[in-house]
N, CA, C and O atoms as a printed pandas DataFrame, in Angstrom:
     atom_number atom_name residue_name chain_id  residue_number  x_coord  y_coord  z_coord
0              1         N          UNK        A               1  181.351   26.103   -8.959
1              2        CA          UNK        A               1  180.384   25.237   -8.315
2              3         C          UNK        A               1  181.134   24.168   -7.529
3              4         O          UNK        A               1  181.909   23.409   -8.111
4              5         N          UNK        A               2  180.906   24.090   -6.136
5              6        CA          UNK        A               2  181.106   22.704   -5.193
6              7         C          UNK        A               2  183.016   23.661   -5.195
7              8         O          UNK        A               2  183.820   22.742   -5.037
8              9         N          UNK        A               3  183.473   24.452   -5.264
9             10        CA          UNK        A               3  184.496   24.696   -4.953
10            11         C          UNK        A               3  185.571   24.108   -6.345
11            12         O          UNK        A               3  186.627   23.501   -6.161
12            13         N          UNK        A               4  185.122   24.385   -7.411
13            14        CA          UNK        A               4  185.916   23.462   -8.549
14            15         C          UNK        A               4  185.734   24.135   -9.714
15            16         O          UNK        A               4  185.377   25.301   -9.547
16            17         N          UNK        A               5  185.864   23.777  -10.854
17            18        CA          UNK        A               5  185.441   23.859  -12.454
18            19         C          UNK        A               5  184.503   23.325  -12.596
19            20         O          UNK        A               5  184.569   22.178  -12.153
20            21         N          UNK        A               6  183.142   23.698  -13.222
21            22        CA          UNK        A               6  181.701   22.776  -14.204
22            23         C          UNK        A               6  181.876   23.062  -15.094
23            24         O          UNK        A               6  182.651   23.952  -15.445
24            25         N          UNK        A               7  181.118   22.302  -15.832
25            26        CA          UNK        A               7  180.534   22.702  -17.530
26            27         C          UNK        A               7  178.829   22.389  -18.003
27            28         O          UNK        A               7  178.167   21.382  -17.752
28            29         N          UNK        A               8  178.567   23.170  -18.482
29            30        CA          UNK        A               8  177.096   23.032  -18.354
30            31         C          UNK        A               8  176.736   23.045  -19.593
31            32         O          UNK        A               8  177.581   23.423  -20.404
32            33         N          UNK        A               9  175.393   22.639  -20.083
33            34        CA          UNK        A               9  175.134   22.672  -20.891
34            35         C          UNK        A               9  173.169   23.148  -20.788
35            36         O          UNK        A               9  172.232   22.816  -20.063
36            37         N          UNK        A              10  173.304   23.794  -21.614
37            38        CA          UNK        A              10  171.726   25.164  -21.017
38            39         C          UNK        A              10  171.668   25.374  -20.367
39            40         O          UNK        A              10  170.529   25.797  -20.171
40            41         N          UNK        A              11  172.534   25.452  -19.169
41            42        CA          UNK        A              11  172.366   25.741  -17.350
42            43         C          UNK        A              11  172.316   24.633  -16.777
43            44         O          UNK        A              11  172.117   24.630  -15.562
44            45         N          UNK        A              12  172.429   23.788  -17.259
45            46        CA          UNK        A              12  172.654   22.119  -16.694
46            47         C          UNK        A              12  174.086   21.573  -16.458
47            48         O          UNK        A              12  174.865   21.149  -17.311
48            49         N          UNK        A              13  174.254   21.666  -15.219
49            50        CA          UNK        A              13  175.698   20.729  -15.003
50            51         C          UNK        A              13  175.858   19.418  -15.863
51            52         O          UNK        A              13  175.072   18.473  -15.794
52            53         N          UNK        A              14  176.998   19.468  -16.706
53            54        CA          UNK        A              14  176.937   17.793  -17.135
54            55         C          UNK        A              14  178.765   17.377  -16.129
55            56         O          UNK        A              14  178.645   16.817  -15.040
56            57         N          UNK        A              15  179.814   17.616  -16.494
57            58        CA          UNK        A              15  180.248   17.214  -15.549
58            59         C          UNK        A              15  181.341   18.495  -14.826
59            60         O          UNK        A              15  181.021   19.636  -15.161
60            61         N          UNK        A              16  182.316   18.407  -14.080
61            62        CA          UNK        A              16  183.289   19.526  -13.472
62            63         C          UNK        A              16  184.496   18.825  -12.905
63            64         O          UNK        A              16  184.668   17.606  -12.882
64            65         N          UNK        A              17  185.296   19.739  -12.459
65            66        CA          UNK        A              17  187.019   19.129  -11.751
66            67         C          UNK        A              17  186.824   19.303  -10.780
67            68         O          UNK        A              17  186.479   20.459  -10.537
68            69         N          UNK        A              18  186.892   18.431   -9.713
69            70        CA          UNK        A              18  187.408   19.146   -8.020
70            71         C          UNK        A              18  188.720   18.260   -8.077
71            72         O          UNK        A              18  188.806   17.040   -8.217
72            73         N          UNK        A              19  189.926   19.409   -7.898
73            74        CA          UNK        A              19  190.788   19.272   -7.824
74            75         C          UNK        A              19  191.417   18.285   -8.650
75            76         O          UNK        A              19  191.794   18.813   -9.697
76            77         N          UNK        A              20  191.731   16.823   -8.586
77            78        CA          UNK        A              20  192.185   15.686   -9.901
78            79         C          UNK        A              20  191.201   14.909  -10.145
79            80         O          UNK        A              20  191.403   13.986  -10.934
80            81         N          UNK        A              21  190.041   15.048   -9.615
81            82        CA          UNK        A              21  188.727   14.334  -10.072
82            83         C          UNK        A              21  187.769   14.874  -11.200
83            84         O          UNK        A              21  187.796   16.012  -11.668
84            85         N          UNK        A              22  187.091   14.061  -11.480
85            86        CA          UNK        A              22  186.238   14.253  -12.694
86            87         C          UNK        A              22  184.554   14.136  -11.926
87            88         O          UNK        A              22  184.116   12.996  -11.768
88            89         N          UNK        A              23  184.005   14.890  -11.644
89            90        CA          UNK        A              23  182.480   14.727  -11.522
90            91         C          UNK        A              23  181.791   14.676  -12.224
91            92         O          UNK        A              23  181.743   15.610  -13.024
92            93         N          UNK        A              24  180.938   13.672  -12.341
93            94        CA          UNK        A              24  180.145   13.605  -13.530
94            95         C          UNK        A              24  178.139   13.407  -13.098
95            96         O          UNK        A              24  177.632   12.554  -12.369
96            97         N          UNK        A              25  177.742   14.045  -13.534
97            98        CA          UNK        A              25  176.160   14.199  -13.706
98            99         C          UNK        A              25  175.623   13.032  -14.897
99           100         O          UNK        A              25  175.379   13.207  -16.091
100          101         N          UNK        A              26  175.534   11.560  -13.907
101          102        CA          UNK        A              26  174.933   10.802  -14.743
102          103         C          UNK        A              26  173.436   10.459  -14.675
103          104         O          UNK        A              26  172.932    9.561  -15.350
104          105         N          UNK        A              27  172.694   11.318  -13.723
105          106        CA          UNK        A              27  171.397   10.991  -13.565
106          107         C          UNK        A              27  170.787    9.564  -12.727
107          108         O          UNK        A              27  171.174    8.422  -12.973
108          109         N          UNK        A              28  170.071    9.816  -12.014
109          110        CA          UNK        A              28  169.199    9.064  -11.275
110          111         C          UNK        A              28  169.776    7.346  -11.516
111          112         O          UNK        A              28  170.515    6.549  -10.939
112          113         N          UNK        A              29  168.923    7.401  -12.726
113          114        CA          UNK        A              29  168.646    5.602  -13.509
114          115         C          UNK        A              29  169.858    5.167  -13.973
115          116         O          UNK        A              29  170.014    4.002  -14.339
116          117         N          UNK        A              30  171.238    6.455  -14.006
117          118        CA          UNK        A              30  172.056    5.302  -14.596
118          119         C          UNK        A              30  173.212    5.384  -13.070
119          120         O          UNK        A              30  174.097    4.533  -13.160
120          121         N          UNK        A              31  173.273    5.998  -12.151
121          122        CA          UNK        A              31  174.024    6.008  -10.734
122          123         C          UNK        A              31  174.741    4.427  -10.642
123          124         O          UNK        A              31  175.965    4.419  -10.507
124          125         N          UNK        A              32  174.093    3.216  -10.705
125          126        CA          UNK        A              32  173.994    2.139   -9.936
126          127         C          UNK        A              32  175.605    1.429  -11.363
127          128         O          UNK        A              32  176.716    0.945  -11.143
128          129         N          UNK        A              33  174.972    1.700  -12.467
129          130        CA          UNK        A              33  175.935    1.124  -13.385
130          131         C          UNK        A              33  176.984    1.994  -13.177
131          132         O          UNK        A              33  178.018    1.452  -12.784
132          133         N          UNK        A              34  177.023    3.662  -13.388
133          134        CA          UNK        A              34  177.783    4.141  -13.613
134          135         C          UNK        A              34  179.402    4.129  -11.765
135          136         O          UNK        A              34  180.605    4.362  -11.648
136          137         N          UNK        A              35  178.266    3.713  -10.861
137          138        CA          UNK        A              35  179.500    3.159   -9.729
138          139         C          UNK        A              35  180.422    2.237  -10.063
139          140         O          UNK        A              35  181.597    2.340   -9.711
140          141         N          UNK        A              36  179.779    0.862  -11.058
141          142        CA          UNK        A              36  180.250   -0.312  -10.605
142          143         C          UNK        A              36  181.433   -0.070  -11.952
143          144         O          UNK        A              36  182.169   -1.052  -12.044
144          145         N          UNK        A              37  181.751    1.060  -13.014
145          146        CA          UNK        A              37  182.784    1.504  -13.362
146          147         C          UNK        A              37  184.104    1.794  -12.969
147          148         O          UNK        A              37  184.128    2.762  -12.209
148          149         N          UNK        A              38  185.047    1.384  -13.173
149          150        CA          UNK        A              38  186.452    1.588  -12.656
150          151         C          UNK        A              38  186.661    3.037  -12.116
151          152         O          UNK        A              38  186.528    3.971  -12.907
152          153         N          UNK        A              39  186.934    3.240  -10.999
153          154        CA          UNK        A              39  187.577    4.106  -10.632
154          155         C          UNK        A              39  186.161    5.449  -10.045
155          156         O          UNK        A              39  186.432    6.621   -9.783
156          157         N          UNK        A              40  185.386    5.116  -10.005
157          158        CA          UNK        A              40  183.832    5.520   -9.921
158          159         C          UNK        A              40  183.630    5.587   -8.313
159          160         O          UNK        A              40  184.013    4.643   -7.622
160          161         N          UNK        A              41  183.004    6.754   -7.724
161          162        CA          UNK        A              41  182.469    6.559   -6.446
162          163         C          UNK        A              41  181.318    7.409   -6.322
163          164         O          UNK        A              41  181.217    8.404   -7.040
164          165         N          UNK        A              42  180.209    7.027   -5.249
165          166        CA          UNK        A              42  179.526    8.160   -5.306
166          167         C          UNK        A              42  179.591    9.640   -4.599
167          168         O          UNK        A              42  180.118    9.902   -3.518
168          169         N          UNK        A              43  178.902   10.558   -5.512
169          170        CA          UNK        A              43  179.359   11.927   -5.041
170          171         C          UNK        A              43  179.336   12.176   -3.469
171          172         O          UNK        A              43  178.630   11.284   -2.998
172          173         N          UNK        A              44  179.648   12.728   -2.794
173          174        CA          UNK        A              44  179.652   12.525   -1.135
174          175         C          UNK        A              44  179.883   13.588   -1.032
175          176         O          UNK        A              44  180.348   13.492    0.104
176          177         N          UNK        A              45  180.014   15.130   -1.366
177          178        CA          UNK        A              45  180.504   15.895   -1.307
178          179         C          UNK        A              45  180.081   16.674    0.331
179          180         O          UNK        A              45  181.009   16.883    1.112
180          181         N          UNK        A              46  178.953   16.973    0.643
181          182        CA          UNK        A              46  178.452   17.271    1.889
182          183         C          UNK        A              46  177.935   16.486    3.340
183          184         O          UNK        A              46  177.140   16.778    4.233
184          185         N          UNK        A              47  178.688   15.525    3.103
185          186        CA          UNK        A              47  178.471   14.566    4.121
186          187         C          UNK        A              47  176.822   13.373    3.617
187          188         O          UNK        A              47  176.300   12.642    4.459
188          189         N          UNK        A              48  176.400   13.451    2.399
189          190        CA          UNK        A              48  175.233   13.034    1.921
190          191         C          UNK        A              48  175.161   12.619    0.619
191          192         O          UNK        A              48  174.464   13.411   -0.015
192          193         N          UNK        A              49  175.669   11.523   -0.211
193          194        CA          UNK        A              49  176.070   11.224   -1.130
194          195         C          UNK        A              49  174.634   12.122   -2.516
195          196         O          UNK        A              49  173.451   12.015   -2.193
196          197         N          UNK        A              50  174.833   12.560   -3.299
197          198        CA          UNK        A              50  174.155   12.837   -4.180
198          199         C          UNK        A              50  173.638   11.750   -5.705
199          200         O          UNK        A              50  174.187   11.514   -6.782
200          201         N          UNK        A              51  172.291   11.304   -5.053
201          202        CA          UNK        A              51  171.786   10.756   -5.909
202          203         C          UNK        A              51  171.997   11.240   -7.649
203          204         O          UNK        A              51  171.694   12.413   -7.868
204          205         N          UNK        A              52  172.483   10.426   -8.851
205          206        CA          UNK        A              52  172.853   10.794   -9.972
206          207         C          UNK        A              52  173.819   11.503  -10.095
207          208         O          UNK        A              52  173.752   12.373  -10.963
208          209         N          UNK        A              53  174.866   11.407   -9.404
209          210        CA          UNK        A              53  176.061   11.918   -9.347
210          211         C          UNK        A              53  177.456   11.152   -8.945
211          212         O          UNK        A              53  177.542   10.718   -7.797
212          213         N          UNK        A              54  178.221   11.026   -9.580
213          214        CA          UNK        A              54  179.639   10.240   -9.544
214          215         C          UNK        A              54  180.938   11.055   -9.556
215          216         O          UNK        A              54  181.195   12.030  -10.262
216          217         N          UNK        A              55  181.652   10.501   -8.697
217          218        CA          UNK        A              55  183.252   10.874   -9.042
218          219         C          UNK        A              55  184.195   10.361   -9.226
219          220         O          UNK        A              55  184.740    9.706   -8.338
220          221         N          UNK        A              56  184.746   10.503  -10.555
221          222        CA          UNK        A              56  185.779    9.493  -10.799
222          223         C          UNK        A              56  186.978   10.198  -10.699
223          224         O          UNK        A              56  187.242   11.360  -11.005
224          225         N          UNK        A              57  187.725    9.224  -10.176
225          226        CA          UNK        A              57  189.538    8.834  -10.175
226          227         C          UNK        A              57  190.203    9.601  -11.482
227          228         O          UNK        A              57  190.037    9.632  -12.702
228          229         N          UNK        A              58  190.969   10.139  -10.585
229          230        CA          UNK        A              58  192.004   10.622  -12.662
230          231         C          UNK        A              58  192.642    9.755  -12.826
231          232         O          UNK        A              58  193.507    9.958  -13.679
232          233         N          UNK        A              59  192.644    8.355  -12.186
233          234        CA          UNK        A              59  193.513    7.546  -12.447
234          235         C          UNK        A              59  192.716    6.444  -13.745
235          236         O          UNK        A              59  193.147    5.534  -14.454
236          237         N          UNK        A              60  191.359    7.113  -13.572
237          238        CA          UNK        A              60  190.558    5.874  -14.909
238          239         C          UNK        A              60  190.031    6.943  -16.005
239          240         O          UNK        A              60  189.292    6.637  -16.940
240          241         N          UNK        A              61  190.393    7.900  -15.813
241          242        CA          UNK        A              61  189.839    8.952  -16.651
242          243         C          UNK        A              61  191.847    9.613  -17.543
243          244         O          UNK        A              61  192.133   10.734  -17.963
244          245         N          UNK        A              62  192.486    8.701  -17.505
245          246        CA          UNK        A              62  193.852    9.655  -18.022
246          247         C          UNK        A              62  193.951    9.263  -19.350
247          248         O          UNK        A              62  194.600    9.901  -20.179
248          249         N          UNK        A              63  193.484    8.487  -19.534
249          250        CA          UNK        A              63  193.122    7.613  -21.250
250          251         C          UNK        A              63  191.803    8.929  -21.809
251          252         O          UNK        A              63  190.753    9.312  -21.293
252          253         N          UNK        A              64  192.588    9.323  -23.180
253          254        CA          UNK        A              64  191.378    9.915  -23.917
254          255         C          UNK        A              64  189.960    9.197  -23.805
255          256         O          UNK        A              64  188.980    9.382  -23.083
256          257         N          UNK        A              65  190.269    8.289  -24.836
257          258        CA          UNK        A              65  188.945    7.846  -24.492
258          259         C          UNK        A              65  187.897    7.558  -23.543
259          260         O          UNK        A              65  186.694    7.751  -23.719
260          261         N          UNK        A              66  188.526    7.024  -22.403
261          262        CA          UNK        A              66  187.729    6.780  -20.882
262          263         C          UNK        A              66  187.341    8.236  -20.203
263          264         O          UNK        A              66  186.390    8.521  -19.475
264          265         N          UNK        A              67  188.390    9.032  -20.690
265          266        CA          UNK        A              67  187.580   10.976  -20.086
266          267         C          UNK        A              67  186.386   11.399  -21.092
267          268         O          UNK        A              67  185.312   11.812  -20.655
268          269         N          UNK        A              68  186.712   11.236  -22.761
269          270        CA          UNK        A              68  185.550   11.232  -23.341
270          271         C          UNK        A              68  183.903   10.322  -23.233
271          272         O          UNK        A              68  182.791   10.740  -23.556
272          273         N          UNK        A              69  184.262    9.097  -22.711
273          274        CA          UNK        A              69  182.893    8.229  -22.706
274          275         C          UNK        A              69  182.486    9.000  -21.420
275          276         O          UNK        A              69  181.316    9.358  -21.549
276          277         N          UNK        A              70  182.924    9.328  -20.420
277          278        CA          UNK        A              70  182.871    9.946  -19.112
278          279         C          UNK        A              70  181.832   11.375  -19.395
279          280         O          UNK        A              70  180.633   11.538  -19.166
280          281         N          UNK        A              71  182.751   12.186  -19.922
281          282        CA          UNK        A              71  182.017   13.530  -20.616
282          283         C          UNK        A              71  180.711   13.448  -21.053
283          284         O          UNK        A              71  179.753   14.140  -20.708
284          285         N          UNK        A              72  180.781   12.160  -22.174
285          286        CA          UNK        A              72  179.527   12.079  -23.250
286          287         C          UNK        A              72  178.307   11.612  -22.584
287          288         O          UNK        A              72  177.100   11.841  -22.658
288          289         N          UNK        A              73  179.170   10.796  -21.839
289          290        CA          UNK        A              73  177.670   10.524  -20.151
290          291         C          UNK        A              73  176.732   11.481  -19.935
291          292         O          UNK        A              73  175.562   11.563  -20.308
292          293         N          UNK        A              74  177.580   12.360  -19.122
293          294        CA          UNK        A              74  177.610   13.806  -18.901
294          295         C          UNK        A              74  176.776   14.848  -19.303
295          296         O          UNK        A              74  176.092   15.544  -18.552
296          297         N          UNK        A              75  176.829   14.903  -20.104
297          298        CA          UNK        A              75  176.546   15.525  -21.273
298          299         C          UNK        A              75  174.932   15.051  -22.047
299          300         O          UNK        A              75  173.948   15.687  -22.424
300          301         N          UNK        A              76  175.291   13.705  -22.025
301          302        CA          UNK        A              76  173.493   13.145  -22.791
302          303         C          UNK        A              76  173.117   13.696  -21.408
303          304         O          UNK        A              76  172.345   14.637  -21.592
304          305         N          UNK        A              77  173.336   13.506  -20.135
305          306        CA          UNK        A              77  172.151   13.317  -19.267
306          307         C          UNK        A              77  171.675   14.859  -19.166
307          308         O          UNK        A              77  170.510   15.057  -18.820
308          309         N          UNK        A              78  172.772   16.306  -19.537
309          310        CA          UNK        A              78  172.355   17.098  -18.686
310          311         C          UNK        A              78  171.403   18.008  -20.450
311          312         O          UNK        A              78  170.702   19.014  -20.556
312          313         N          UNK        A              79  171.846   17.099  -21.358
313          314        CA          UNK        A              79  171.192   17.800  -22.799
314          315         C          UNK        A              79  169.643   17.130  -22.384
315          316         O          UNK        A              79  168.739   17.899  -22.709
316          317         N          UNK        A              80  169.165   15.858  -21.735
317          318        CA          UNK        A              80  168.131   15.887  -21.763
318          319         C          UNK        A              80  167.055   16.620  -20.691
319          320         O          UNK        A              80  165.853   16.354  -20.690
320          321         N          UNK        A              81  167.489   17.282  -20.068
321          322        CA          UNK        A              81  167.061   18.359  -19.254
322          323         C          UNK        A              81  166.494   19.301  -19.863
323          324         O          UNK        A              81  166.935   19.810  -20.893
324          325         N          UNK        A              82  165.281   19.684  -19.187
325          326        CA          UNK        A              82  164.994   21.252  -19.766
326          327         C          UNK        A              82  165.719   22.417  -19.442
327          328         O          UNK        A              82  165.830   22.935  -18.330
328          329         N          UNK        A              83  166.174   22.760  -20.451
329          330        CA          UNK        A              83  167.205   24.426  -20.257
330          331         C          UNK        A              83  166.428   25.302  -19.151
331          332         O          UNK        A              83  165.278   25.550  -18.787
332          333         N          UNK        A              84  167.704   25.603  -18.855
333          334        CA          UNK        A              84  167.349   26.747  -17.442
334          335         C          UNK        A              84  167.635   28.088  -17.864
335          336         O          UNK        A              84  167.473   29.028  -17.085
């Protein structure tokens, strides 16, 4: 997907790699916090930034923990989805 690695969860993207980045599927309502995070931008991938979607830096994601809180984001937003 998008030319990279995903991971999904029921058919739900939660986050993927393009190339040394981390994409992450944080949903709509949390976009605005999840920018103003270190190393955070929004997704832009097609010339049109994607609402509920972020990409972070491997430079704030190289710490276990900061790739795991990243993931677990990820992850709540795409578990509360209805399975596809």
């Amino acid at each position: 997907m998008f030319g990279g690695l995903a991971f999904l969860h029921e058919g739900n993207m939660a986050v993927g790699v393009i190339g040394d980045e981390l994409m992450v599927r944080v949903g709509p309502d949390a976009t605005e916090a999840a920018l103003a995070r270190p190393g955070a931008r929004p997704f832009d991938f097609t010339g049109r930034p994607m609402r509920g979607w972020v990409v972070v830096a491997s430079s704030a994601v190289s710490e276990d923990e900061a790739l795991a809180d990243w993931v677990d984001q990820g992850h709540a937003f795409a578990a509360s989805l209805p399975p596809k």
